[in-house]
N, C-alpha and C positions, 0 to 999 in steps of 0.2 A: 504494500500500500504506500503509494507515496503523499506524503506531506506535504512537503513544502521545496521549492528550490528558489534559490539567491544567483545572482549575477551581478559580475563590476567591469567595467572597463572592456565591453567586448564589443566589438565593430562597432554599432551603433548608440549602443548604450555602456552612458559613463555613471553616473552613480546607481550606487547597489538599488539594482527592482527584485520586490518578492513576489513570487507569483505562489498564492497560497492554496492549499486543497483545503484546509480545517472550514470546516461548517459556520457558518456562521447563525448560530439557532436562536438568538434572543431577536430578532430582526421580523421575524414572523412566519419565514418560508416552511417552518415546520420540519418532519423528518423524512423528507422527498429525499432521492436522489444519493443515498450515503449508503457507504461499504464501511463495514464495522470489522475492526479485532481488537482482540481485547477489550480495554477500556478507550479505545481509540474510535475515532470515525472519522473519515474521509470521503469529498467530494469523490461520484461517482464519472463525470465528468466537468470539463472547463473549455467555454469558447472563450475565443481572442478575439476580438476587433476592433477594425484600426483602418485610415485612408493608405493607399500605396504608400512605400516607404517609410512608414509611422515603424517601422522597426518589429514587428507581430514577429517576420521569418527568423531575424536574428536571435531573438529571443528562444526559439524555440530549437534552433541552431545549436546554442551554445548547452543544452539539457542534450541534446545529440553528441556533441564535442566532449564531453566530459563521460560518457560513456564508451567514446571510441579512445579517449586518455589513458583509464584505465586499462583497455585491452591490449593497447596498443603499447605504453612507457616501458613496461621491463623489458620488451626485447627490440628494443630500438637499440641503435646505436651510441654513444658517449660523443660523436657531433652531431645529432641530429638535433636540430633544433624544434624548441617546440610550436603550438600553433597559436602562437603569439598575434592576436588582430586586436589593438586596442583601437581606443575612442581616440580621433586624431583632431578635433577640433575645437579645444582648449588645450591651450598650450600648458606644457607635463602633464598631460596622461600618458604619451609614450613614453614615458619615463614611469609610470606608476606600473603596477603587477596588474594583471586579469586574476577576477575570483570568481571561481565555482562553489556552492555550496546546496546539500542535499539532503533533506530528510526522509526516513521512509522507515517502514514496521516488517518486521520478522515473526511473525508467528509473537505477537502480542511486546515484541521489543523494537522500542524506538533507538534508530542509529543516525548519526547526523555526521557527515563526512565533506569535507571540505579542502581545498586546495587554492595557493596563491601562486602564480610561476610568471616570467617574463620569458624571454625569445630565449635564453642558455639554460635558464636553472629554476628548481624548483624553489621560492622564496618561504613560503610556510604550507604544512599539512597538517592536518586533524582528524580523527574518528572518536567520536562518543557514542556514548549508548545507555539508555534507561530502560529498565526491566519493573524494578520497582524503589522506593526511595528516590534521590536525588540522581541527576546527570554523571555517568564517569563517565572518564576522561581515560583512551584505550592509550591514545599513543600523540603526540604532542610535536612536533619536527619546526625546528626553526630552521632555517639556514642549512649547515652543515650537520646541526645536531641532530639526532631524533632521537627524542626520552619515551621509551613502551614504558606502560604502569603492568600492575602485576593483574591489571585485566586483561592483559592482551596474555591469553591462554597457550601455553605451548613449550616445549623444550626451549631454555635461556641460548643453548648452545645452536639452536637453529636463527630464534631468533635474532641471537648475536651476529649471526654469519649473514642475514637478511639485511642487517643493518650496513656492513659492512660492504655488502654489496649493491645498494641502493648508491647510483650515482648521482650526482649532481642536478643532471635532468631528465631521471625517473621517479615515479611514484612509489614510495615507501611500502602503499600499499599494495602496489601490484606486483613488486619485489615479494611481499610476504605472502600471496597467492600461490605464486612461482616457488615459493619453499612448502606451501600444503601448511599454512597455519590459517588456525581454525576461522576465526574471523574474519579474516580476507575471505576465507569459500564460504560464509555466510553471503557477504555484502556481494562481490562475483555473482552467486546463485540467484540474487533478486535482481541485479541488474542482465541475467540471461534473458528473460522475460521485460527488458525495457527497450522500444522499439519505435523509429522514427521514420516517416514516411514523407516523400514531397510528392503531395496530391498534384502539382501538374504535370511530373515525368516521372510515370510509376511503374514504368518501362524493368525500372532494377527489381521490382517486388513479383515481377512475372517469375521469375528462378526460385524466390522462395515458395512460392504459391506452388508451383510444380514438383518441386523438389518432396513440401508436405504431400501431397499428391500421390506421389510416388514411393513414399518412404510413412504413409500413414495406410492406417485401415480401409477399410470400406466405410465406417463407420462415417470415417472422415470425411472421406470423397461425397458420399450423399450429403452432409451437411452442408460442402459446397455447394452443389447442386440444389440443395434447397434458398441459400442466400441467393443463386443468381435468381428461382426461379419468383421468391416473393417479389421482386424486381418488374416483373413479368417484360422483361426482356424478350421476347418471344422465343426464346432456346426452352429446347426440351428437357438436354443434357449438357454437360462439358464429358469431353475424355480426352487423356494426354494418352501417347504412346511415345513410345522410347524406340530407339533404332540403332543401330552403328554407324560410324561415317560414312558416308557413299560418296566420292569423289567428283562422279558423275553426275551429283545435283548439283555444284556447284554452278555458282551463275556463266555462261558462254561467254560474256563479253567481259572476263576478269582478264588484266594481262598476263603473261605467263610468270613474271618473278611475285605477282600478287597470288596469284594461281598455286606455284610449290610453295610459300609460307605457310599457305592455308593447309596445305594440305600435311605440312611438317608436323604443325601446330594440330591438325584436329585427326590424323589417323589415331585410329587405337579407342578415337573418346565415343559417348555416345551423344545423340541428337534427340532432340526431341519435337512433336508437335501438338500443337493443340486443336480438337478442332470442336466445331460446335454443330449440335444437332437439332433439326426443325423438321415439325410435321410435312407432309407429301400429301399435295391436294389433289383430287382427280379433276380431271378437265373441266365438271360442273360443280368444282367449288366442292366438293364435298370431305372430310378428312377420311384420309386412307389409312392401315397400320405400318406403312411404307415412310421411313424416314428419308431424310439428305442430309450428308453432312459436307462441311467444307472449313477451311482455316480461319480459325478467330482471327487472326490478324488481316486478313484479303478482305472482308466483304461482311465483318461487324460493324458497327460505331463504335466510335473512341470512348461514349460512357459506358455500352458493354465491355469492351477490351479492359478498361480502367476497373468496372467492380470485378471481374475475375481478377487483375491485377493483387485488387485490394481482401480478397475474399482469405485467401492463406493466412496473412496477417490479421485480420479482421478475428476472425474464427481461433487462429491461436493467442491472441490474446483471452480473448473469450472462454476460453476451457484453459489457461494456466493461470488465470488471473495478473496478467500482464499489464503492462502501463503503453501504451500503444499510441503516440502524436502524430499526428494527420497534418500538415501546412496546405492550403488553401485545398481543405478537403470537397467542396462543391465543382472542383473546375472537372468539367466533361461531363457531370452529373445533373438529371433534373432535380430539383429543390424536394419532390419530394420523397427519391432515391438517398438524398443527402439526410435529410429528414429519419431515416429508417434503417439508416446506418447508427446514427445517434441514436434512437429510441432503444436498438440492440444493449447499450451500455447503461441507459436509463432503469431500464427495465428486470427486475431482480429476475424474474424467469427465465428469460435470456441470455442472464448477467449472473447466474449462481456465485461462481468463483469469485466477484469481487474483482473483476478489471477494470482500468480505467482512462477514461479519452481526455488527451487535449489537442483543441485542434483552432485552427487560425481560419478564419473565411470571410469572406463580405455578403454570407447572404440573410439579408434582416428579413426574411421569410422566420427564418430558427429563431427569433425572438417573440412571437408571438403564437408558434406552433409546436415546437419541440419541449415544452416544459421545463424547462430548464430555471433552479433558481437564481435571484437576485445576485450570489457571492458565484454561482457559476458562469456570471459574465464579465471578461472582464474585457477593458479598452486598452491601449498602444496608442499614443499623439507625443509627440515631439517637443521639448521644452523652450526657454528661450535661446538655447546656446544648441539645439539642434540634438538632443539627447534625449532618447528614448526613454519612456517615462510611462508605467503601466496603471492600472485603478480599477477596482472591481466594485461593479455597479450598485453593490452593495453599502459601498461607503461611501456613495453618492447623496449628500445634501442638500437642500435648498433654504435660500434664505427664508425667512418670513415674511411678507410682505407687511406683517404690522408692524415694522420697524422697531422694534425692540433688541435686534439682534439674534433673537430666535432662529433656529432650524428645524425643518423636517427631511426626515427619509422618504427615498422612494418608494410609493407602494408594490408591493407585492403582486397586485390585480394590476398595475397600470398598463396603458398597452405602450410596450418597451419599444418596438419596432416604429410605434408611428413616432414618439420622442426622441427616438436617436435618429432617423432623418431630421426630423428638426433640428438638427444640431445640440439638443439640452444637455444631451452626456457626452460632448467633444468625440475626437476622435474622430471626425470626416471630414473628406478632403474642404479647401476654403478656394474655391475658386474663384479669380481674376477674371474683369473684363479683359475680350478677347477684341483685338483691333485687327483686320485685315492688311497685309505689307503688299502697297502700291507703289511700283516705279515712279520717278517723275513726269515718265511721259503720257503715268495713267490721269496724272490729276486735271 
């Protein structure tokens, strides 16, 4: 279950935004929309919105980058630099650190994990955890130092050698994954199931989706099969098959040094396709038991191709209780496909496991149809110095008009969709007169 995550200094946004999952239940939303452990409860999902470049992708970017940090810091190299993109538009932030920071639950334990690093070195790390009582404090690393407390569980003489081996600019903690101490395969284990998606080139998520496909049940494959079919895409079925390379299909008009690459590179592997299948009608219109099939990619549309894309991922979040972000999850989609992709995570019967969506879109259809509470919307707009700056419409204000100074909250019943085109909850583009550019010899 995740909690909570923090961001500083990354591309677009310079001061720390928190984008939070905890409930906000005295507000009046009631207990909609929450995944519960332990004594804990978390938003079940979170939309983002914001006008183009209000900063939504970066944001959700940087919860991406801090998961491929991990994976990726023990077995890099000692020059590789890391992926240092700070805020470049007040003068010294290139010179300040990027912060990641994360909270999230374990079978009823909260862990908060954190990292500062610039372009060479890791500058600070952190891991806590509460179970019960107050917050410890696992492991502490400033600089060159890092102090394990005697929470961080494990042989002294591994852990010592972990330490020892943690360079300059890699993760402490992904050094101590890499030795099989126990803590690190906790926090590893939850973030296997955290998974980031760019809804407008979802082209990469076609291999995972296949791959489950292929290496899951039947059980699994009909469940696909049911996501595309409530869609009512007009497909009957998906099915992948597998093959070996065939030389011979390659395209005719490849040159010949493009030609042996290919074929250097793909003997030996397998190929695969996908194809889609549709009822067979007889000549007067009537359904036959005769199918057709032919390749999802030749002769679907982009928002069929795009929900199988997204079905793998969709679906295994969904049965592992995963954390699954979506960036501009409506593009190639009708609103009310988008609509019913959310409702899956909304919805406890759907949603058993306790998985959870965040996802970034411009479609204010979802603020009046998709259910979603007050604290599960939040805005991205730009501040005065051009820095990303986030707000969930929950803690959204208004003055009183009796002039006493007074506020009120948003309601709960208000209709959100028609007030955020009005501009009341910021976050939309501020459009300029537009003046036509005429030569001299037009005027």
């Amino acid at each position: 279950m995740l909690v909570e995550f923090r961001v500083a200094n990354y591309r677009s946004i310079g001061e720390e935004q928190v984008l939070s999952l905890r409930p906000d239940s005295k507000k009046g939303d009631g207990d909609n929309n929450l995944v519960v452990d332990g004594k804990y409860s978390a938003l079940n999902a979170l939309a983002l919105y914001g006008a183009n470049a209000s900063g939504k992708s970066n944001l959700l970017l940087s919860m991406s980058l801090l998961d491929s940090l991990l994976h990726l810091s023990a077995r890099a190299s000692s020059t590789t630099k890391l992926p240092y993109d700070p805020f470049l538009l007040r003068e010294g932030w290139d010179q300040k650190p990027t912060k990641f920071e994360i909270t999230f639950l374990v079978q009823g334990v909260k862990y908060r994990y954190g990292v500062e690093y610039s372009l060479d070195v890791i500058e600070r790390e952190w891991l806590y955890k509460k179970s019960v009582g107050r917050e410890v404090n696992i492991f502490l690393r400033v600089g060159e130092t890092i102090d394990p407390t005697i929470a961080l569980k494990g042989n002294a003489k591994i852990i010592d050698a972990a330490i020892e081996a943690t360079r300059a600019n890699s993760l402490f903690l992904s050094t101590c994954d890499m030795f099989n101490i126990e803590e690190a395969r906790i926090v590893f284990q939850w973030f296997r199931n955290f998974k980031m998606i760019d809804g407008l080139n979802s082209a990469s998520e076609e291999m995972e989706t296949v791959s489950l496909w292929q290496h899951g049940n039947q059980e699994f494959r009909d469940r696909i099969n049911a996501f595309l079919g409530r869609m009512n895409l007009g497909l009957t079925a998906i099915e992948v098959t597998t093959k070996d390379f065939d030389a011979s299909e390659l395209p005719e008009l490849l040159d010949e040094n493009t030609r042996r690459a290919l074929i250097g590179r793909l003997t030996g592997k397998m190929s695969y396709s996908v194809q889609a299948q549709h009822k067979l009608y007889s000549a007067s219109g009537d359904e036959t038991k005769a199918h057709l099939h032919w390749k999802l990619d030749e002769r679907e549309s982009a928002g069929t191709i795009k929900a199988f894309h997204l079905s793998g991922p969709i679906l295994w979040a969904l049965e592992n209780g995963g954390v699954l972000i979506i960036d501009e999850i409506e593009a190639k989609l009708h609103p009310i496909m988008t609509l019913d992709t959310i409702s899956l995570f909304l919805n406890p019967d759907t949603n058993p496991n306790h998985a959870q969506l965040i996802f970034a879109t411009h479609d204010t259809n979802l603020l009046s149809y998709s259910n979603l509470r007050r604290d599960q919307i939040y805005f991205a707009e730009k501040n005065q110095w051009e820095s990303t700056e986030i707000y969930s419409l929950s803690d959204f204000v208004y003055v009183d008009q009796k002039g006493d100074g007074s506020t009120k909250r948003e309601r709960p019943d208000t209709d959100k969709e028609k007030r955020y085109i009005e501009g009341r909850y910021g976050a939309i583009p501020i459009l300029s007169s537009f003046h036509a550019v005429t030569s001299p010899s037009d005027g």
